[in-house]
N, C-alpha and C positions, 0 to 999 in steps of 0.2 A: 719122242714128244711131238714130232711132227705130225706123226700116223694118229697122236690121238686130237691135235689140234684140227684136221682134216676130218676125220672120221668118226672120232669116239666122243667130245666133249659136247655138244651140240644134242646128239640125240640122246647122251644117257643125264643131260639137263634135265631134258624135254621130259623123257621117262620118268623122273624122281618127283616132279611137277606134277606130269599130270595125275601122277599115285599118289600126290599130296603126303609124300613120306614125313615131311619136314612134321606132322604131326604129331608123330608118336617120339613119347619121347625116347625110347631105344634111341634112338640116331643120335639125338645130342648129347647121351649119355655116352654112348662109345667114342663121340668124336673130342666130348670133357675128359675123355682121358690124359690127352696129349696138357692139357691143364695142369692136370694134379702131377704129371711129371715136370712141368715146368718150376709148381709150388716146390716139391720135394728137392731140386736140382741144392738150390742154397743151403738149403735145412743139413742135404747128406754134406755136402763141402764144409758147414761148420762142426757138423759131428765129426768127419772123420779129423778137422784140425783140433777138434780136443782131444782128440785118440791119440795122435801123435804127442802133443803137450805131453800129455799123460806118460806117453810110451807102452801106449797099450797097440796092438794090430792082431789085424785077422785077416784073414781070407779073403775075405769080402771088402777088404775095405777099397785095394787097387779097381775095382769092378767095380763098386758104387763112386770112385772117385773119374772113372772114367768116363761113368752113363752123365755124371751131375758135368761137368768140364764139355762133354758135347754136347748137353742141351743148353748149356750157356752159350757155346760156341755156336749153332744156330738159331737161337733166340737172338743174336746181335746182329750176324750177318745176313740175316731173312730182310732186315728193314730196306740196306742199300740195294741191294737185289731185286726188293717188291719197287723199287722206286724206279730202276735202271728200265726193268722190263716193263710196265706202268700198264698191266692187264686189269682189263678189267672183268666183275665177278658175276655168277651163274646167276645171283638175283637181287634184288635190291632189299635194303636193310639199316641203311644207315644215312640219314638223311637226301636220300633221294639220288644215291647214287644209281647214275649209267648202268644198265644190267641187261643181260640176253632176255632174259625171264619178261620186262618190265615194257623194257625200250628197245628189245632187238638190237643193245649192242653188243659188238663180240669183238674181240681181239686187244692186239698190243699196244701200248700210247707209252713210249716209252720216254719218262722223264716229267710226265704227266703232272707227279705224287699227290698225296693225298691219300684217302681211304679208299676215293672213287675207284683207283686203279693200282690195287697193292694186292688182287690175288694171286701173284704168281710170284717166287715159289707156294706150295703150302707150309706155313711154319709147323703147324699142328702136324701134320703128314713129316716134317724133318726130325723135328723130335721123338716120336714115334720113332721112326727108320731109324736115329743116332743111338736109341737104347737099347732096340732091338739086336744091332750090330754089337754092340757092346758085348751084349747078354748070349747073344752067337760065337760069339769069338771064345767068353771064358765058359759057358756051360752048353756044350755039346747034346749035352740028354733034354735039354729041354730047347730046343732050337725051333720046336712047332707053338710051343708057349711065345717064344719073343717075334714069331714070325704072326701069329696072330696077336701080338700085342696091335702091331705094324695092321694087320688085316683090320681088326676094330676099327682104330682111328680111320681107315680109308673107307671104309664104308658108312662109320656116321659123318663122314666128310661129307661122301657123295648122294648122301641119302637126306641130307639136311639142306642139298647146293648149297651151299657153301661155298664148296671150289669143286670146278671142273678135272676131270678124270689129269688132264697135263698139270694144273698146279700141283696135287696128289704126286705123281709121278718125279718133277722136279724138287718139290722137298724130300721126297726119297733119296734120291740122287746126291741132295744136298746131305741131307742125316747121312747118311753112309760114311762120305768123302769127310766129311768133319769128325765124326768117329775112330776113321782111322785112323786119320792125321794127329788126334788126340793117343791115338793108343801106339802109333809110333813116336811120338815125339816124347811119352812116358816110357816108353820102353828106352830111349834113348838118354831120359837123364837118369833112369836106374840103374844104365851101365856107368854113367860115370861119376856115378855117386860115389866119396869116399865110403869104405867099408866104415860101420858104429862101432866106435870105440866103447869095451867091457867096463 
């Protein structure tokens, strides 16, 4: 994150700016994705708790209970993180925040909070990265599908500025680590789950 805080977020701003990408809507459509997996996260947690009610299961269901459980999981902890680090974002947007783009400002204000300075992690970029991980872990054959799920988001990220190539980068970091930690610590109560009584 260093190498891209030094070297990569600055000029591939600058690039996305002056190609006025933020136009088209392609970018904010691929970067709306991390969205509609955000909507979905609750929606699969209550379907798959009627399935259980029910006692019905499938295949799918440990795999959608894992992707929904880490996009909550960083959907919660993106906020104290965005506030710790207190970066601020590639361009201004939202009532006149602080921006590289605007006001030439660039870097960390950490403890700042606010909107001004809540780009780093990227939430959008963790979510993405927690389902993709998910989708990595139990289906093998399609591993170029959930690694371009993860490629979309990062590029209508950076193609919108939105957030600089390092927020991208550390909500990957962050999706990942919460994914696993979700799929070990499920793996862990399914071992010591009593066996279901016939």
């Amino acid at each position: 994150m260093a190498g891209c805080y030094a070297y990569l977020d600055i000029p591939l701003a600058q690039w996305a700016y002056r190609h006025q990408l933020r136009q088209y809507g392609l970018f904010h459509g691929l970067q709306a994705l991390a969205d509609g997996l955000v909507l979905l996260a609750p929606v699969a947690l209550l379907a798959i708790g009627w399935r259980r009610v029910r006692g019905w299961t499938a295949p799918w269901d440990r795999v959608a209970l894992q992707a929904a459980l880490s996009v909550l999981g960083v959907s919660l902890l993106k906020y104290p993180l965005k506030f710790a680090f207190g970066r601020t974002w590639p361009a201004t947007f939202y009532q006149n925040n602080p921006s590289l783009l605007h006001d030439g400002v660039y870097g960390f204000h950490p403890f700042q909070g606010g909107v001004a300075y809540s780009a780093f992690p990227s939430g959008h970029a963790a979510v993405a990265a927690a389902v993709a991980t998910v989708l990595w872990v139990y289906y093998p054959r399609y591993r170029v599908w959930a690694v371009g799920l993860w490629v979309a988001v990062a590029v209508g990220l950076l193609g919108t500025y939105y957030h600089f190539a390092g927020d991208v980068l550390a909500g990957t970091l962050l999706g990942v680590l919460v994914a696993s930690l979700v799929r070990r610590f499920d793996a862990r109560a399914s071992e010591s789950r009593p066996p279901h009584p016939d």
